[in-house]
C-alpha positions in Angstrom: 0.0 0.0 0.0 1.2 3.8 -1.1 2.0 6.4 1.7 -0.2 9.7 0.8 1.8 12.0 -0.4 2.4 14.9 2.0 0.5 18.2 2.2 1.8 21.0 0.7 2.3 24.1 2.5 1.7 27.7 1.3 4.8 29.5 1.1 3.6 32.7 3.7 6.8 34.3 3.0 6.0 34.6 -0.4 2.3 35.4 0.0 3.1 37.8 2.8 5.8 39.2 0.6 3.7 39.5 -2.6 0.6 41.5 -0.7 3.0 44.0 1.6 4.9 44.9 -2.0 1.6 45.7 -3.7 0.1 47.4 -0.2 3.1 49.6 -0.6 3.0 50.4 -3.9 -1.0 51.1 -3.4 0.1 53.6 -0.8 2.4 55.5 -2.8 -0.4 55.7 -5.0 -3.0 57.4 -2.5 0.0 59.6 -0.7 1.0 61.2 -4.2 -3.1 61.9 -4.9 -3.8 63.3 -1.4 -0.9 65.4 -0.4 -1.1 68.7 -1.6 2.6 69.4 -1.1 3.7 66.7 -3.5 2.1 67.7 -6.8 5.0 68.2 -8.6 6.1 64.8 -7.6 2.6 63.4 -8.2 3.3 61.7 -11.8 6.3 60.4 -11.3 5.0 59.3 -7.5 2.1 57.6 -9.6 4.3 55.4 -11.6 6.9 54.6 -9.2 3.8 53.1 -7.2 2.2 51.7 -10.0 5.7 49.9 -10.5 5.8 48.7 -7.1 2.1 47.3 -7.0 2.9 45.3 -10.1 6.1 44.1 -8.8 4.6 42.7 -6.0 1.4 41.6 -8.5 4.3 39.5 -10.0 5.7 38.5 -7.0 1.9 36.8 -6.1 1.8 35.3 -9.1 5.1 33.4 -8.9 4.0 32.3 -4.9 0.6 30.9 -6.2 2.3 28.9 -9.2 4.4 27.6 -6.3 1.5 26.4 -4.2 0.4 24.4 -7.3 
């Protein structure tokens, strides 16, 4: 008779990772929108934070393949 194979476990790091990169990113985001004093910045703030959220978008992506 076969053993079961083992559960596998979620990687937390990586889904921990993947949501704090992307919360960051989001917060850029709404700092750069709501702060009056950074409107010059607020374009290039914008981006950068859009950057971030889809780094850690990616870094998601690669934890759930993992899980699979």
């Amino acid at each position: 008779m076969s053993r079961p194979e083992p559960r596998q476990t979620i990687p937390r790091s990586g889904l921990f990772g993947g949501v704090a990169i992307t919360t960051f990113g989001t917060a850029i985001v709404v700092i750069a929108i709501l702060v009056p004093a950074a409107r010059e910045w607020m374009v290039p703030l914008i981006l950068l934070g859009l950057l971030v959220s889809m780094a850690g978008g990616l870094f998601l992506l690669r934890s759930k393949r993992a899980i699979k």
